[in-house]
C-alpha positions as CSV (number, residue, x, y, z in Angstrom):
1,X,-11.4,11.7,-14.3
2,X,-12.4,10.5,-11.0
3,X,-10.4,6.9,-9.6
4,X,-13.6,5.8,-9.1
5,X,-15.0,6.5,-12.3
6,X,-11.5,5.4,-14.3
7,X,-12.2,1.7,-11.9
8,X,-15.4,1.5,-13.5
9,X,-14.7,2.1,-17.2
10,X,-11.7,-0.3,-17.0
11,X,-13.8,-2.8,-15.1
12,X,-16.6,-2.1,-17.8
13,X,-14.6,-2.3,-20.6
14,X,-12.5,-5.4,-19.6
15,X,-16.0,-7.0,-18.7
16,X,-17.9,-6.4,-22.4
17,X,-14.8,-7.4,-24.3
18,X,-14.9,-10.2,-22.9
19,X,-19.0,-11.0,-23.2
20,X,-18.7,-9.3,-26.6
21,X,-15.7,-12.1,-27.6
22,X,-18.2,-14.7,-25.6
23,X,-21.5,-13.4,-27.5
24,X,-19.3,-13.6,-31.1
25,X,-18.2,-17.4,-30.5
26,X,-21.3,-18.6,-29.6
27,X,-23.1,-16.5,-32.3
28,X,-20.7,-17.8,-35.1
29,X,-20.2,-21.3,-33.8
30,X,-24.2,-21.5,-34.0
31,X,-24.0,-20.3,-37.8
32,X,-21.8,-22.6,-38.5
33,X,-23.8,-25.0,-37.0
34,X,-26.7,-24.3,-39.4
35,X,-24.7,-24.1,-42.2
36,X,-23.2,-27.8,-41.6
37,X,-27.0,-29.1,-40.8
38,X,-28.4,-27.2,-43.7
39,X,-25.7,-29.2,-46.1
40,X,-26.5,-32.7,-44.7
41,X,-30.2,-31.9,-45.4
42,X,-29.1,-31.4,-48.7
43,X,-26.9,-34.1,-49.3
44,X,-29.8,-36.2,-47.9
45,X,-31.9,-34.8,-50.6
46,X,-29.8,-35.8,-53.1
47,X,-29.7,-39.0,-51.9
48,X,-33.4,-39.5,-51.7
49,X,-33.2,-38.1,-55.0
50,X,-31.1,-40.6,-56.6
51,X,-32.9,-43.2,-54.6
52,X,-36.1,-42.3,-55.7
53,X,-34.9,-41.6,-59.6
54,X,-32.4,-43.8,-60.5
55,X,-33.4,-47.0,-58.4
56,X,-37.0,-47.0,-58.8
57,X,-37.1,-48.4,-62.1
58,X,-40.9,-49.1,-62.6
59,X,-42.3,-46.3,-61.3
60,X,-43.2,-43.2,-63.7
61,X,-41.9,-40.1,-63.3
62,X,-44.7,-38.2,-62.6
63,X,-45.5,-40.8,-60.2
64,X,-41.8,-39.9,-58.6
65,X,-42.3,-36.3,-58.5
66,X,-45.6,-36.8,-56.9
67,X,-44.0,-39.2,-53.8
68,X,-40.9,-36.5,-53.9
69,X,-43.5,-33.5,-53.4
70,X,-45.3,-35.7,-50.9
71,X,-42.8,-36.8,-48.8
72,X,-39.9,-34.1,-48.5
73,X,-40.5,-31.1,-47.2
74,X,-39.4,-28.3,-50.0
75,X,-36.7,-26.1,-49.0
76,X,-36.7,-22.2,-49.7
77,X,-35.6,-21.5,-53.6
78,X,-34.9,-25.3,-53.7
79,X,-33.3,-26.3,-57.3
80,X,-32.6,-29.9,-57.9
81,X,-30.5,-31.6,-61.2
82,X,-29.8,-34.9,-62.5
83,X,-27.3,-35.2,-65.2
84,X,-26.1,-38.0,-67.2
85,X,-22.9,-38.9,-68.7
86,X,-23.3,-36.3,-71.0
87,X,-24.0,-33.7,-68.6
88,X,-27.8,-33.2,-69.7
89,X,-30.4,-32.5,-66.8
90,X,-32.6,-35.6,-66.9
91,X,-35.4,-37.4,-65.1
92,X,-37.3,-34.8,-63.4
93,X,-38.7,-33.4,-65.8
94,X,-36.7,-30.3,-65.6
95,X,-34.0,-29.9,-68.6
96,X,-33.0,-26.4,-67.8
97,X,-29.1,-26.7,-68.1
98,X,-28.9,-24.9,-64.2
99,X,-25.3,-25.9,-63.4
100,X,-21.9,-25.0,-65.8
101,X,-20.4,-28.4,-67.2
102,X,-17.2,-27.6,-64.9
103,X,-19.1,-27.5,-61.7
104,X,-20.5,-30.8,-63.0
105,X,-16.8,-32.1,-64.0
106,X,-15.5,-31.3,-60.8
107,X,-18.1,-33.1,-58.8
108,X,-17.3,-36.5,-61.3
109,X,-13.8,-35.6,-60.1
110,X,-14.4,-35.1,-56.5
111,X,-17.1,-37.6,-55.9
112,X,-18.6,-35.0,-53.5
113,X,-19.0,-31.4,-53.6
114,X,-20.3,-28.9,-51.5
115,X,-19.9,-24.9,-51.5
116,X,-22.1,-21.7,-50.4
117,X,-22.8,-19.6,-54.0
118,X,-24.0,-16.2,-52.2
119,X,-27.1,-17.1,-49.6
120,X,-27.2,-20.4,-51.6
121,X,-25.7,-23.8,-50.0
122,X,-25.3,-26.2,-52.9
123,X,-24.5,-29.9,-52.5
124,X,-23.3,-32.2,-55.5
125,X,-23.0,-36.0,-55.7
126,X,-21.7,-38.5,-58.1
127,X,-23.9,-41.9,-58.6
128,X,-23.2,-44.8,-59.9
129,X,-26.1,-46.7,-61.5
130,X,-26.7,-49.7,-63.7
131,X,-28.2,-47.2,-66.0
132,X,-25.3,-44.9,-66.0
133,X,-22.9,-42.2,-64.0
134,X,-25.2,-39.0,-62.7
135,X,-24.5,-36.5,-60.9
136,X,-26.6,-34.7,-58.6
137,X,-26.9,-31.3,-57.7
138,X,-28.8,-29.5,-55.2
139,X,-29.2,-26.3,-53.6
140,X,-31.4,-23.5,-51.7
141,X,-31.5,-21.1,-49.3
142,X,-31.4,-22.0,-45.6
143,X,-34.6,-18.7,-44.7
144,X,-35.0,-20.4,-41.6
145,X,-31.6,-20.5,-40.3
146,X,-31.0,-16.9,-41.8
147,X,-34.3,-16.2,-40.0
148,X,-32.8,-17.9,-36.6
149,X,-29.9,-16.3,-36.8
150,X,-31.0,-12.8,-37.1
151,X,-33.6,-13.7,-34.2
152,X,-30.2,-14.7,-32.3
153,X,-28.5,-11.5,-32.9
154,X,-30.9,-9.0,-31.8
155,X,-31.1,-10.8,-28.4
156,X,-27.4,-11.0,-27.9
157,X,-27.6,-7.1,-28.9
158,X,-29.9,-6.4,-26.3
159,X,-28.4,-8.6,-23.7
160,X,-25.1,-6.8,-24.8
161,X,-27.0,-3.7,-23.8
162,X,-28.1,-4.5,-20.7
163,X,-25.2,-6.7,-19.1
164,X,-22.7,-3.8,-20.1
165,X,-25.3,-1.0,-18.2
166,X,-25.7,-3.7,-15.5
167,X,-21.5,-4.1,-14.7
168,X,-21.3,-0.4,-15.1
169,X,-23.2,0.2,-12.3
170,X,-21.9,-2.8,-9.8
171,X,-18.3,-1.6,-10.9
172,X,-19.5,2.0,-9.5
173,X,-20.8,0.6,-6.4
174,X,-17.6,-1.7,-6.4
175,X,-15.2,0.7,-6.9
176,X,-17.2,3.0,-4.5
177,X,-16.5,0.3,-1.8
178,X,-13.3,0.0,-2.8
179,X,-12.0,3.5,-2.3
180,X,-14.4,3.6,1.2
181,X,-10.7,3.7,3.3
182,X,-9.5,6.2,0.9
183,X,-12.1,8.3,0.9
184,X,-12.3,7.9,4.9
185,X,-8.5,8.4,4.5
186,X,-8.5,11.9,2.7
187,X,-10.9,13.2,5.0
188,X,-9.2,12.7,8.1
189,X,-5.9,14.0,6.4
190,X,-7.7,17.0,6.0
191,X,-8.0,17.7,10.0
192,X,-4.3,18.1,10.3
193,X,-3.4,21.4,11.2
194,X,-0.8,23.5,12.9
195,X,-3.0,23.2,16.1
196,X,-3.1,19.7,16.1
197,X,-0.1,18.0,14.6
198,X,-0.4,14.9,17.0
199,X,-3.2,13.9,15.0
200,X,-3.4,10.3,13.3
201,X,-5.4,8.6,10.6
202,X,-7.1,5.4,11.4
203,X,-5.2,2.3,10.6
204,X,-6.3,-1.6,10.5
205,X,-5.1,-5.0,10.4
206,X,-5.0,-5.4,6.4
207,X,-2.6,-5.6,4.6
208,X,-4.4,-2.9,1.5
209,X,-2.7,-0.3,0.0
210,X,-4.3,2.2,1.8
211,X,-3.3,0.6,4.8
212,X,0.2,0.7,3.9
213,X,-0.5,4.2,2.8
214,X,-2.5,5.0,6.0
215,X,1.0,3.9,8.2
216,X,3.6,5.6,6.3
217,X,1.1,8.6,6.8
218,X,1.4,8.5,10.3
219,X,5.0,7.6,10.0
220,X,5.5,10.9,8.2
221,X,3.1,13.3,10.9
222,X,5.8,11.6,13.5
223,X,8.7,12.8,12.0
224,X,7.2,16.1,11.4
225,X,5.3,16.8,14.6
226,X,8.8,16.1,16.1
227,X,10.5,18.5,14.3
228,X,7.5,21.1,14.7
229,X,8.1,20.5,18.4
230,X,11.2,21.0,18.5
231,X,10.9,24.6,15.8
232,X,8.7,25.8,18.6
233,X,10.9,24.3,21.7
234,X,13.8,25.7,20.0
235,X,12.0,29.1,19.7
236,X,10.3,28.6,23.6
237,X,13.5,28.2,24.9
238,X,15.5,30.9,22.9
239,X,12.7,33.8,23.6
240,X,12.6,32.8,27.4
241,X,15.8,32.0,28.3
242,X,17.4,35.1,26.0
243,X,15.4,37.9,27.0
244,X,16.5,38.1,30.7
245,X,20.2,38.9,30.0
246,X,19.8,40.9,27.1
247,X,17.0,42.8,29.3
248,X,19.8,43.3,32.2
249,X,22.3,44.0,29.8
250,X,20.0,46.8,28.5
251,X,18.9,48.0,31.5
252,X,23.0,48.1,32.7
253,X,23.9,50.3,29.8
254,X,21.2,52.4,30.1
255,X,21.8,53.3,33.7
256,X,25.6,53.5,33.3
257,X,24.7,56.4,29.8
258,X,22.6,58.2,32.3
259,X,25.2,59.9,33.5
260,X,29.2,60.4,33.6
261,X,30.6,58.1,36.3
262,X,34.1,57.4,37.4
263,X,36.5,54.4,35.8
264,X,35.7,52.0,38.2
265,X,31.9,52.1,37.9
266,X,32.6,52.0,33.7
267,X,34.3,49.2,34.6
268,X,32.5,47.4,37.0
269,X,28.8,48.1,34.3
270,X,31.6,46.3,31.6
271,X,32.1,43.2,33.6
272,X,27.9,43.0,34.3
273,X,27.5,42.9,30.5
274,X,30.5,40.6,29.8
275,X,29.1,38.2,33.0
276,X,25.7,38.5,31.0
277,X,27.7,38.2,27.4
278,X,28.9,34.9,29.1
279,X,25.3,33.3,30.2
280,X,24.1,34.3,26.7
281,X,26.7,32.5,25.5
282,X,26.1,29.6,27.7
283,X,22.4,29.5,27.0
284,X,23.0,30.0,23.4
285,X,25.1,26.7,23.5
286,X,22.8,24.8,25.3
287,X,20.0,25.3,23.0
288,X,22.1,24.3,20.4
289,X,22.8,20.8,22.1
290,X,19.2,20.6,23.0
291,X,18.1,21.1,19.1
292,X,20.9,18.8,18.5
293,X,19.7,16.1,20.7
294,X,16.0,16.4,19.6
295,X,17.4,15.8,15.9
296,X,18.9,12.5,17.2
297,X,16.2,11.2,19.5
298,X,13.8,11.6,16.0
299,X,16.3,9.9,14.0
300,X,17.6,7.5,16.5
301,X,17.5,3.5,15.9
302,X,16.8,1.1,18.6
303,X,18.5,-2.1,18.7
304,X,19.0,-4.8,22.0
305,X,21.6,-3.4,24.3
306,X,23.1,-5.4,27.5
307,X,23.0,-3.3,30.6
308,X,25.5,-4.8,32.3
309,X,28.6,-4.6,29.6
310,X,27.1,-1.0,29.2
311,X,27.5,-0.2,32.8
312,X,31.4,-2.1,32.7
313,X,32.2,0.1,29.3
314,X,31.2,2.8,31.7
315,X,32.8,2.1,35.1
316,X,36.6,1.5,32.6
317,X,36.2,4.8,31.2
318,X,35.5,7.0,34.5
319,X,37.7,5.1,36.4
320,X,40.4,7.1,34.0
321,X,39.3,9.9,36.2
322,X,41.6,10.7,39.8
323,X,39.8,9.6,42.5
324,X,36.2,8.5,40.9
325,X,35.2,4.8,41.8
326,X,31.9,3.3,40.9
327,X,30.6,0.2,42.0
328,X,28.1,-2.6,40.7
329,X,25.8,-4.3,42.6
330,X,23.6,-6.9,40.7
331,X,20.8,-8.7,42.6
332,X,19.9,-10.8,39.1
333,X,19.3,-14.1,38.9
334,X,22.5,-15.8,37.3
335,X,20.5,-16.8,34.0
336,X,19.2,-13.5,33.5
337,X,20.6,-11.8,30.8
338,X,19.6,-8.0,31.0
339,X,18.7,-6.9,27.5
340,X,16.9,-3.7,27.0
341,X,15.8,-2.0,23.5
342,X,17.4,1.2,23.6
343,X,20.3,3.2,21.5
344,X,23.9,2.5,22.8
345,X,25.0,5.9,22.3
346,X,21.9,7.6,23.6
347,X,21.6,5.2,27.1
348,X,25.6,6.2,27.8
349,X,24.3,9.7,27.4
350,X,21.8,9.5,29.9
351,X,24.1,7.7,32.6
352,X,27.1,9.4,32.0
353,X,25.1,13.1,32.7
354,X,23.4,11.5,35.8
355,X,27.0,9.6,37.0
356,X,28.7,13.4,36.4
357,X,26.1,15.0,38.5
358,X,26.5,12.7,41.0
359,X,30.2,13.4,41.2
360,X,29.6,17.1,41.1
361,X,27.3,17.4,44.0
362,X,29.2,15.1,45.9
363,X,32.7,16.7,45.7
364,X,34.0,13.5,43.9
365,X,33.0,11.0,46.7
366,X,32.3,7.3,45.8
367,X,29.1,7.0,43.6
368,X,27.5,3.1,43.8
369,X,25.3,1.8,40.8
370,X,23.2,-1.0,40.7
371,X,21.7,-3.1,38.6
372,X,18.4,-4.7,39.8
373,X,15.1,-6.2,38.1
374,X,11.3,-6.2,39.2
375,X,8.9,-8.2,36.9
376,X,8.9,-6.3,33.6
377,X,12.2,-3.6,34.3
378,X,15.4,-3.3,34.9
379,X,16.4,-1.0,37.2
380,X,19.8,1.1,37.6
381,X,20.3,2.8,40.6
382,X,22.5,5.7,40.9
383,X,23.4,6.6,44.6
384,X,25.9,9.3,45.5
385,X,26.8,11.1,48.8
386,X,25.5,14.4,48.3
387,X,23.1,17.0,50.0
388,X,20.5,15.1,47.9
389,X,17.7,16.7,45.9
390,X,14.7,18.8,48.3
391,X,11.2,17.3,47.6
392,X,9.7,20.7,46.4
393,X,12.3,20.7,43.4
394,X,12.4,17.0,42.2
395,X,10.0,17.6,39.2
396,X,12.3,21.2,38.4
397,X,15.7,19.3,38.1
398,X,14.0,17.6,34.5
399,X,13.3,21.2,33.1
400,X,15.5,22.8,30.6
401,X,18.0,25.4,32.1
402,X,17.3,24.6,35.8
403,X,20.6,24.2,37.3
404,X,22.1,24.1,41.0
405,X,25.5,24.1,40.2
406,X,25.8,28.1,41.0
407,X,24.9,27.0,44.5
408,X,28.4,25.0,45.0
409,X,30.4,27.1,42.7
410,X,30.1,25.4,40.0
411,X,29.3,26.1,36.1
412,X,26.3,24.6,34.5
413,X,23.8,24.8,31.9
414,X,21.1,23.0,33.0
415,X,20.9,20.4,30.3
416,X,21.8,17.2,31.5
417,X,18.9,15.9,33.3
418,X,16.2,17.6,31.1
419,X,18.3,15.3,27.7
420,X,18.3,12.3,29.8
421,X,14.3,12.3,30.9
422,X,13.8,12.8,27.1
423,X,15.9,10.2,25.9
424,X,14.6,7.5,28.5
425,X,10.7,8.3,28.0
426,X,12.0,7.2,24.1
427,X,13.2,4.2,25.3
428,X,9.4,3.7,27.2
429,X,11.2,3.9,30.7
430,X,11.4,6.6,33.2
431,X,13.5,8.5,35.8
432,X,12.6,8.5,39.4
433,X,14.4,10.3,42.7
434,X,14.0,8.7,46.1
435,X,13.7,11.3,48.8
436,X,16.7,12.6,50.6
437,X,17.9,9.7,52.9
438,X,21.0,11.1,55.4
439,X,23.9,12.0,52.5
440,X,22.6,9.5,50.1
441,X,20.8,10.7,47.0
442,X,19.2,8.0,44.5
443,X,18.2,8.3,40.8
444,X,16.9,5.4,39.4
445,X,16.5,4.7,35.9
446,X,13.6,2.3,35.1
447,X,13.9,0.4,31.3
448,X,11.7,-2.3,30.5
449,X,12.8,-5.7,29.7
450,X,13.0,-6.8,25.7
């Protein structure tokens, strides 16, 4: 069964139980109503009737019976009795012996009696007269409270009936209104595909269910267009990078099988695939550190980090290094504290690969960081003395696997840079290179302020 359609019977249900136990309270409260009114008409008639018999002393009997017949109204199956000290039915005219000499007993005993005998209400009186102790007993049948009350009970039946088919069909449309984000909800999951992962369902400013539901969704397509991106960035980078050497390598067996060749050109094809062997193997471990840092950017945690006892932690640990200085210029205002959210680890990471490369294209010279603010960043510039970056080859620098370290005879995998640009665009900052000024080279790593 449908949610919809299980919201609506439950609403249903709850809803008629609840007229039903209304519709049953007021129906038997009513009865008992009648039933209470229907014995004081009849203890009235037996007052009227002891009235009319016992103190009316000059009057004939007939005479009574005439004013009775007159006067009261006569009740449906009505039986009245007056009986004497020796329980005899007297004075009306009626000597029929209608009540047992116990019931008469117990109303001597009780003064007052009153019990239903099947659709019968009787009433029972004792009365004390200066001719005598009498009791009198009366009963009937209350038709027109029987005739009320059936009246009563075919209208609450249909009103049953048609309040329980009216709240079925508002706790449709209720329930349909409900589920409205849900159903909204479903139907944009199911436009999530392979081919567009960076897809989100809508969320709002509630505080539903569905909302909640709606942002643990999205919290979930995060984590797994992350690691689709980085299953095909891994698999990018491995096809591109690998097939080159493994295509020379080829290629240099091939050529050297083609036909017999001396010991030094064996040897000289042997150190071509082992120099190849060795870039595989370099590549190989750079796309292991790259997977390895994607895996930590996804599950990294953010938390307030101070620049400026980052940058000390820094400057202490590479001034363990022969002949590397840095030194820290600050141009903030002496209140300032300079708080960023970012990941300790991660922002070290990213400094520590730009303040390395520095020193390698610089041959070790002095490298200068500063710490500056504009209105909403804070800024750390990195300047070294090297033959600074060419214009044409900024944006290549943050690609995976570009190095220029071959170029001063140096090893490198081309890593570094491409880690820190990803690790600062999660912080929501940026990397920037000022153009080649003289020997001084600039990056400057932009973080906005918490």
């Amino acid at each position: 069964m449908r949610i919809k359609d299980r919201i609506a019977l439950y609403f249903t249900l709850i809803s008629t139980s609840m007229l039903f136990a209304v519709l049953c309270m007021i129906y038997f409260t009513f009865m008992k109503f009648l039933e209470a009114d229907f014995f004081e008409r009849l203890t009235d008639r037996t007052m009227v009737t002891a009235k009319l018999y016992l103190e009316a002393d000059e009057i004939s009997r007939d005479a009574l019976n005439d004013v009775r017949h007159q006067y009261l109204q006569k009740l449906s199956g009505e039986i009245t009795r007056i009986y004497d000290y020796k329980n005899q039915a007297t004075f009306i005219g009626d000597s029929a012996q209608y009540w047992t000499k116990s019931t008469i007993e117990q109303v001597r005993k009780r003064k007052h009696l009153k019990y239903s005998d099947g659709q019968r209400q009787v009433v029972g009186i004792y009365y004390k007269d200066n001719q005598g102790d009498f009791v009198i007993l009366a009963s009937a049948t209350d038709q027109g409270s029987h005739n009320r009350l059936t009246k009563l009970l075919r209208i609450m039946i249909f009103v049953f009936v048609i309040i329980s088919f009216i709240v079925l069909l508002l706790s449709r449309w209720i329930a349909e209104k409900m589920l409205q984000p849900l159903k909204k909800f479903m139907l944009e999951v199911k436009q999530i595909g392979s081919q567009n992962m960076e897809f989100r369902v809508e969320e709002n400013d509630t505080k539903d269910e569905i909302n909640l539901i709606a942002k643990s969704f999205n919290h979930l397509m995060n984590e797994l267009e992350q690691a689709f991106i980085l299953q095909k960035t891994f698999v990018a980078n491995a096809s591109h990078e690998l097939r080159t050497p493994v295509t020379r390598m080829m290629m240099t067996a091939e050529l050297a099988l083609s036909k017999d060749r001396d010991q030094v050109a064996y040897q000289k094809v042997i150190h071509s695939v082992l120099d190849d062997a060795e870039r595989m193997e370099h590549i190989i471990t750079g796309l292991l550190a790259l997977a390895k840092m994607d895996l930590e950017l996804i599950n990294s945690q953010l938390s307030p980090i101070r620049l400026d006892e980052l940058l000390i932690k820094i400057q202490s640990e590479w001034k363990e290094q022969k002949n590397l200085e840095l030194e820290f210029f600050s141009s903030l205002e002496s209140n300032v504290k300079p708080t960023v959210l970012a990941n300790a680890i991660l922002l070290q990471i990213v400094l520590d690969n730009i303040v390395s490369n520095a020193f390698k294209f610089s041959e070790n010279q002095k490298v200068i960081c500063r710490l500056e603010q504009s209105n909403e960043s804070f800024l750390i510039k990195i300047s070294d003395q090297g033959p600074g970056i060419p214009f044409l080859e900024q944006e290549e620098v943050f690609k995976p696997f570009y190095t220029r370290s071959a170029e001063i005879g140096q090893k490198g995998e081309g890593m570094g840079l491409y880690m820190a640009q990803k690790i600062i665009s999660l912080f929501k900052g940026k990397i920037e290179i000022s153009l080649s000024v003289g020997l001084e080279n600039t990056f400057t790593v932009v973080i906005p302020k918490l």
